[in-house]
matplotlib code that plots the C-alpha trace (Angstrom):
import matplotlib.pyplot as plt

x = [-141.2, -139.3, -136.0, -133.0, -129.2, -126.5, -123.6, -121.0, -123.1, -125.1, -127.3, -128.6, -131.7, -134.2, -137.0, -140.7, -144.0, -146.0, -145.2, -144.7, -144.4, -141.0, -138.7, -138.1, -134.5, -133.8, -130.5, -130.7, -128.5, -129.1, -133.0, -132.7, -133.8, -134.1, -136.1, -137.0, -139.2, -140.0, -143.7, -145.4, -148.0, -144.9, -143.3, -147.1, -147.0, -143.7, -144.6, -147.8, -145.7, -143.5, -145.7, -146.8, -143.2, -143.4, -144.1, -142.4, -142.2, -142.3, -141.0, -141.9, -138.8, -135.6, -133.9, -131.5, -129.6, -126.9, -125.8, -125.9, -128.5, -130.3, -131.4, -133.8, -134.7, -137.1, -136.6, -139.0, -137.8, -138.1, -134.8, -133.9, -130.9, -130.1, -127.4, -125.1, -124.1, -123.0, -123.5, -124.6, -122.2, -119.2, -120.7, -120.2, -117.2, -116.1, -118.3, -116.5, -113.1, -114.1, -113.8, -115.7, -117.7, -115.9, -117.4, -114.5, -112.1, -109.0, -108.2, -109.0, -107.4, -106.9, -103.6, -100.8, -99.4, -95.4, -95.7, -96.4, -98.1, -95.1, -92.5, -93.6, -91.4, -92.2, -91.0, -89.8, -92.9, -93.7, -95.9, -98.8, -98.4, -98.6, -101.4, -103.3, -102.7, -102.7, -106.5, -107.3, -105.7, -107.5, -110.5, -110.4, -108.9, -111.6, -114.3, -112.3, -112.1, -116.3, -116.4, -113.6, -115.1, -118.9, -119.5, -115.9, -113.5, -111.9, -110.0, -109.5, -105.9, -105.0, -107.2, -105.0, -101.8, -103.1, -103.9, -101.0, -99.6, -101.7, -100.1, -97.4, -98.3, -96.6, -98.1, -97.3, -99.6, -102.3, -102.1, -102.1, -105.1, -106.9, -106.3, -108.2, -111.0, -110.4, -111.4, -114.4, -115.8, -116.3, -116.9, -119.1, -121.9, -119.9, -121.2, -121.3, -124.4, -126.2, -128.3, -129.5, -129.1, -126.7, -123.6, -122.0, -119.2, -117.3, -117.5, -115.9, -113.1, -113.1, -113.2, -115.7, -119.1, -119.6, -122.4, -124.8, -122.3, -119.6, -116.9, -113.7, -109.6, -107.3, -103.8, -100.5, -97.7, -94.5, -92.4, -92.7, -94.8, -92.4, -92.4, -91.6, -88.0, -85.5, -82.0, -79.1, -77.9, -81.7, -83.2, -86.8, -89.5, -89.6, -93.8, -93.0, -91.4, -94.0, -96.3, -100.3, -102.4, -105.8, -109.2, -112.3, -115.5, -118.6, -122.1, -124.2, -122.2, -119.1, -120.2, -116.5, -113.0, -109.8, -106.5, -104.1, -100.5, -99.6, -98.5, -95.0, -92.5, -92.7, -89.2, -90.8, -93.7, -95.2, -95.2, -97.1, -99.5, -100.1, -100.7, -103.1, -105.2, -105.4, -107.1, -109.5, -110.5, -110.7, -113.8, -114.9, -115.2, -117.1, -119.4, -120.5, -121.4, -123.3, -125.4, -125.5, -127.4, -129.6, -130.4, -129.1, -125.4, -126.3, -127.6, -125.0, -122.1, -122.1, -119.6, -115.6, -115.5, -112.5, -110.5, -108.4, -104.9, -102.2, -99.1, -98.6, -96.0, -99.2, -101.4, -99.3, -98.0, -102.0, -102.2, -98.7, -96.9, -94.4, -90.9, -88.2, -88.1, -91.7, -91.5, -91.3, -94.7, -96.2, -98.8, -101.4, -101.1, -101.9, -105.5, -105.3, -104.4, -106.4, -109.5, -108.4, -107.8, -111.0, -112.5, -114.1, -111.8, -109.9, -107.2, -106.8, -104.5, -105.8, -104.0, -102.5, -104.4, -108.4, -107.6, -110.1, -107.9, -105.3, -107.3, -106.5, -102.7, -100.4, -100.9, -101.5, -100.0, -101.9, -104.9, -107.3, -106.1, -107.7, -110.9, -111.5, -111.4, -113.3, -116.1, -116.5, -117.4, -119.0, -121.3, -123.2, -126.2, -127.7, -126.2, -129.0]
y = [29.5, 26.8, 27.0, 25.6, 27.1, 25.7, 25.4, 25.5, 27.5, 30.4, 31.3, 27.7, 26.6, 23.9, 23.2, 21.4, 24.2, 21.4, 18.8, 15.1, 16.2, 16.5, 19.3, 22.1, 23.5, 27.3, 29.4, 33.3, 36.0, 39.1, 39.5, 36.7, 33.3, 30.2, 27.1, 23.4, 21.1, 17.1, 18.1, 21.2, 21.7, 22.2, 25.0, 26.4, 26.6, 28.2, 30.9, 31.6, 32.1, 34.0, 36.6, 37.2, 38.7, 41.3, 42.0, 39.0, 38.2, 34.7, 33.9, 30.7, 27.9, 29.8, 31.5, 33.3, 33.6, 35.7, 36.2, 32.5, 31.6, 28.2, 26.6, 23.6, 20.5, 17.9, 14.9, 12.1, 9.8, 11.2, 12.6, 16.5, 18.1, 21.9, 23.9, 27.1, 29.7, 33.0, 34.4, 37.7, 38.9, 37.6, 39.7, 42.4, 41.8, 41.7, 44.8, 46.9, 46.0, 46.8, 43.0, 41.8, 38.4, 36.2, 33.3, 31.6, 29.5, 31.9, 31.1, 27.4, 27.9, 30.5, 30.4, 32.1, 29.7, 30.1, 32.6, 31.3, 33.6, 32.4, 33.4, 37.1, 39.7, 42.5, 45.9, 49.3, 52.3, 55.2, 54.6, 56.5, 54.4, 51.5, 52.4, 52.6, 49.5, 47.5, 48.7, 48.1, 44.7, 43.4, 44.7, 41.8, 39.3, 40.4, 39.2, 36.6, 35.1, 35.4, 33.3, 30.5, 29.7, 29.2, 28.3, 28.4, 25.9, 25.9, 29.0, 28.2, 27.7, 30.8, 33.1, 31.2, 32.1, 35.5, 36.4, 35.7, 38.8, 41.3, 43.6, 44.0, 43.1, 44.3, 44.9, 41.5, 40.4, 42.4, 41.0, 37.6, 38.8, 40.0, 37.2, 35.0, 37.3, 37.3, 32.8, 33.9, 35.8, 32.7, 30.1, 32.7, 30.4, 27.0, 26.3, 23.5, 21.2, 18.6, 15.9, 13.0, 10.5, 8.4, 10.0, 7.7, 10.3, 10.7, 6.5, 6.2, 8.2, 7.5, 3.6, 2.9, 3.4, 6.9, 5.9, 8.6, 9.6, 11.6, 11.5, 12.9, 13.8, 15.4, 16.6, 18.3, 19.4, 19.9, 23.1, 25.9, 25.9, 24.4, 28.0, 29.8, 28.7, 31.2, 31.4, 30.8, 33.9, 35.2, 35.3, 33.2, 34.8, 32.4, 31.4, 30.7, 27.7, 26.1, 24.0, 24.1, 22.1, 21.1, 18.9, 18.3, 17.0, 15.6, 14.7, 14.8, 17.3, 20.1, 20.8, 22.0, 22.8, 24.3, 24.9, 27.1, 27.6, 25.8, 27.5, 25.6, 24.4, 20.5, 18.5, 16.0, 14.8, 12.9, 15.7, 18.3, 15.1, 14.5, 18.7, 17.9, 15.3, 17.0, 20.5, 17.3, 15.9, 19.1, 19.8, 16.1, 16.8, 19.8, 18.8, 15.7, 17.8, 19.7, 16.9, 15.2, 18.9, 18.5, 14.6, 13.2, 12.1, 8.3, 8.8, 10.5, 9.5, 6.1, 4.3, 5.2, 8.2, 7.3, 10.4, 9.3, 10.5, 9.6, 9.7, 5.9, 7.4, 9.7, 6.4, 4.6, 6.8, 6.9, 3.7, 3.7, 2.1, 5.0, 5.5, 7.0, 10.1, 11.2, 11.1, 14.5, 15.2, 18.2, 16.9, 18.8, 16.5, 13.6, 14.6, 12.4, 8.8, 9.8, 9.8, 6.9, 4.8, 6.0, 4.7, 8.0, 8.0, 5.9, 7.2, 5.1, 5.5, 6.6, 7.1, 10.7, 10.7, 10.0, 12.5, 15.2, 17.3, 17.3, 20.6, 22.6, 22.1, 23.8, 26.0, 23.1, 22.7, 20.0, 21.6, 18.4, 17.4, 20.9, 20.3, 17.1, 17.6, 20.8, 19.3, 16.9, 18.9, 21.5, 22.0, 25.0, 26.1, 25.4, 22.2, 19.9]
z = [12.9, 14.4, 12.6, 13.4, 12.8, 11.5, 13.8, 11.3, 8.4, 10.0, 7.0, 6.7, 8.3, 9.2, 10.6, 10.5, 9.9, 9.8, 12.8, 11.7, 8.4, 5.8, 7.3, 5.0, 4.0, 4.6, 3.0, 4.0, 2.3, 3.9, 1.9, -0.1, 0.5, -0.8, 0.7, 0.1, 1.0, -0.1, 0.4, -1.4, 2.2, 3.9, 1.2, 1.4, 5.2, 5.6, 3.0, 5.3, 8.7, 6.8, 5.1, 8.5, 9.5, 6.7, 2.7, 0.4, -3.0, -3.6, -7.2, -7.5, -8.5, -8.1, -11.1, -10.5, -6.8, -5.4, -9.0, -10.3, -12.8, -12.6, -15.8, -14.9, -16.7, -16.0, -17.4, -19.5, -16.8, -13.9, -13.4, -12.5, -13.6, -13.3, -14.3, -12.8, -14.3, -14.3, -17.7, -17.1, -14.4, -17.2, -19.7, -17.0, -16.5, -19.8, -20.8, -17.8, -19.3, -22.8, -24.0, -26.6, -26.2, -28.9, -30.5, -32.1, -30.0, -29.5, -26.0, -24.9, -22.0, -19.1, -19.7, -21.9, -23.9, -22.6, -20.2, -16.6, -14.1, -11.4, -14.1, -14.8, -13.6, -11.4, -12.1, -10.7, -11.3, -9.2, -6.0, -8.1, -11.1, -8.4, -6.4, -9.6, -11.3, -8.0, -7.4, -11.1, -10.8, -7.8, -9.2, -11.9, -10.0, -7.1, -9.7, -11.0, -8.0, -7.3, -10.6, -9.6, -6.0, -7.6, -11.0, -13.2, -11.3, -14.8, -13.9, -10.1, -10.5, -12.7, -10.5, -7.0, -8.8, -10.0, -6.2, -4.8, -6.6, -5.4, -3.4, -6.1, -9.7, -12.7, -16.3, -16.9, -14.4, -15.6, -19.2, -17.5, -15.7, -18.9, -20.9, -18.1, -18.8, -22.6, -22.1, -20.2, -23.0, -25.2, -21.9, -20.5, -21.1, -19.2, -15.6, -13.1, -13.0, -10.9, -12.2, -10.7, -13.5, -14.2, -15.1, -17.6, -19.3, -15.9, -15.2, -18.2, -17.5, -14.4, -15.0, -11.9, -11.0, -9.5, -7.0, -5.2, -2.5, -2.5, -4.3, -3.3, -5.0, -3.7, -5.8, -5.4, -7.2, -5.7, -6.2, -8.2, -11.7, -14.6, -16.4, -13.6, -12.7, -13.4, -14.6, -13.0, -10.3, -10.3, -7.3, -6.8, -4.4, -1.5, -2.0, -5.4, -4.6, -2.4, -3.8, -4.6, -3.1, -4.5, -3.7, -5.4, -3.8, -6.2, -4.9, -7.8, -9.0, -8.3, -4.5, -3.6, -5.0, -3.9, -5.3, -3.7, -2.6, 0.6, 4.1, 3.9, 1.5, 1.0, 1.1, -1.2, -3.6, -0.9, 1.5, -1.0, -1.5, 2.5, 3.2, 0.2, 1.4, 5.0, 3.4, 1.6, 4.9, 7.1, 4.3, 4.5, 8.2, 7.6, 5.0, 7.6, 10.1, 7.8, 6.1, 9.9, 10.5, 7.6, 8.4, 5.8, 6.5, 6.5, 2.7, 1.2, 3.3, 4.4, 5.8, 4.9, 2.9, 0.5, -1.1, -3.9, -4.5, -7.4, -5.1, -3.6, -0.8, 0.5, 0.3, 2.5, 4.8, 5.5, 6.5, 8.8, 5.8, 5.6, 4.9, 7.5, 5.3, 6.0, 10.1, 10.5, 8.9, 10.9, 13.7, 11.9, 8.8, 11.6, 11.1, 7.7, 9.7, 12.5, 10.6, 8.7, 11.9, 12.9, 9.4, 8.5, 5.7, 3.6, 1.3, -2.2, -5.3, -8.6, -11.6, -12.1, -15.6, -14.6, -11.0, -11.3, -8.8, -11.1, -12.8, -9.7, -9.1, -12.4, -15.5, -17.6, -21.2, -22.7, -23.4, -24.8, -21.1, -19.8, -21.7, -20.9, -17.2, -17.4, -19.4, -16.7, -14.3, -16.6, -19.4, -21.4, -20.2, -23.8, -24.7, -22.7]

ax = plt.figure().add_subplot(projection="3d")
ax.plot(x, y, z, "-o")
ax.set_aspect("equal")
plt.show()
């Protein structure tokens, strides 16, 4: 059929049915695929060759996907949003763990007001009372986790701190686990979305123009989770005090986020901000390749790709300006100023306030904070 592999993402494809004509895109999941074209004779074409390989149902525009439901809308002016969700694999969820969907605004956030995941103890049980609740606890962080990497980056950090318990969670842990679920059931309509309009709510928090390119932040905070640190004379598991790193990547729309503790302890603020901004440009580096694959690097990342980052002493040891306290930064974390001297990047400051990353680096108390971050990157599926 005359598709072509991705290198660095094997179930994506491309390739031209109909020579001199628009390529068409191709994602393959085991049976189920997924394919675009700018020109419907080329869709048409493709769906001939491949009928000719065996029996398949084409249902038209895609609905549902791997478990994520797309909601379509076409716009008066010409403009195409859609949204993702995963409302039916919530509900579930919830329905497995005998939660009811709640329609009143108990929990606005994913986390326990006072109680930080970091800070909840572990405790001595038999190894058959543990073997049981460690298989029912990474059950639900299991799916908790499906949820957090596609559609729900509003729980991305409590899932990342839930995880890191897994081998040995307590009953506390559990609850903590539970009560993430227990948001889901009245968020379980909330997903990311894409539109190709002009997004006016994030310019004005963000107090630019967000242009049709990517945009990218990257976060860090530094040391253990403000809950989590413990009296005098008690002892502090060792990962506990390393920091979480976090980036978020827009093009249109959520296309990537991370948050998750980092390999090393940082000495400093700076430190946790520079083994940040590396994990952001690794996936810069990544996503090029992959949009230089589908022949469209040029459009959507042009020139310096700038990643934004509220810690000045990161900024500047970007650009050489550092201080004699930061030489000893890993060679590893030299991948940030050698893509900067090679001006595929450019690290800038942005205020800790308007940094989008900031959603994926602590438990966070201030919960209109929380909102407003998460409605920015999501919406309901109904509220278009």
């Amino acid at each position: 059929m005359g598709l072509r592999c991705s290198s660095n993402s094997p179930c994506l494809f491309i390739g031209t049915p109909i020579e001199g004509q628009a390529p068409i895109y191709v994602g393959i999941y085991v049976d189920d695929i997924i394919y675009f074209s700018p020109d419907d004779a080329v869709e048409k074409k493709f769906e001939e060759l491949l009928s000719t390989i065996g029996n398949v149902d084409f249902m038209g525009q895609v609905s549902h996907f791997l478990g994520i439901e797309f909601t379509w809308f076409h716009l008066p002016d010409g403009h195409l949003t859609v949204d993702l969700t995963q409302q039916s694999f919530t509900e579930s969820l919830l329905e497995s763990l005998g939660l009811p969907i709640l329609s009143t605004a108990i929990y606005t956030t994913p986390y326990q007001s006072g109680c930080s995941i970091d800070s909840i103890p572990h405790q001595d049980m038999s190894s058959e009372e543990r073997d049981k609740l460690r298989l029912q606890y990474q059950s639900i962080v299991g799916s908790l986790n499906w949820l957090a990497h596609t559609t729900h980056p509003d729980i991305s950090t409590a899932v990342s701190l839930l995880a890191q318990h897994q081998n040995n969670p307590s009953m506390g842990h559990l609850e903590a686990a539970l009560y993430v679920a227990k948001y889901l059931s009245q968020t379980n309509n909330l997903g990311i979305y894409f539109s190709s309009a002009n997004r006016s709510t994030l310019e004005a928090f963000l107090h630019f123009p967000v242009s049709p390119t990517v945009l990218s932040m990257a976060d860090a905070n530094w040391g253990p989770q403000d809950a989590s640190m413990k009296s005098s004379g008690t002892e502090l598991p060792l990962f506990v005090s390393r920091s979480m790193s976090a980036y978020f990547v827009d093009l249109f729309g959520p296309i990537h986020w991370i948050s998750k503790r980092q390999a090393v302890t940082a000495g400093s603020s700076a430190e946790a901000e520079i083994y940040a901004t590396n994990e952001c440009v690794k996936f810069l580096l990544e996503l090029a390749q992959l949009l230089d694959f589908l022949g469209v690097w040029q459009q959507f990342m042009p020139g310096t790709q700038t990643i934004f980052n509220d810690n000045n002493a990161c900024v500047n040891w970007s650009k050489h300006c550092t201080t004699k306290g930061l030489w000893h930064i890993q060679m590893r974390e030299n991948l940030v100023r050698e893509n900067v001297e090679n001006q595929f990047v450019s690290v800038e400051h942005i205020g800790g306030k308007v940094n989008l990353a900031d959603l994926f680096t602590k438990e966070m108390r201030d919960t209109t904070h929380f909102i407003t971050l998460r409605n920015l990157m999501m919406r309901s599926r109904s509220s278009f």
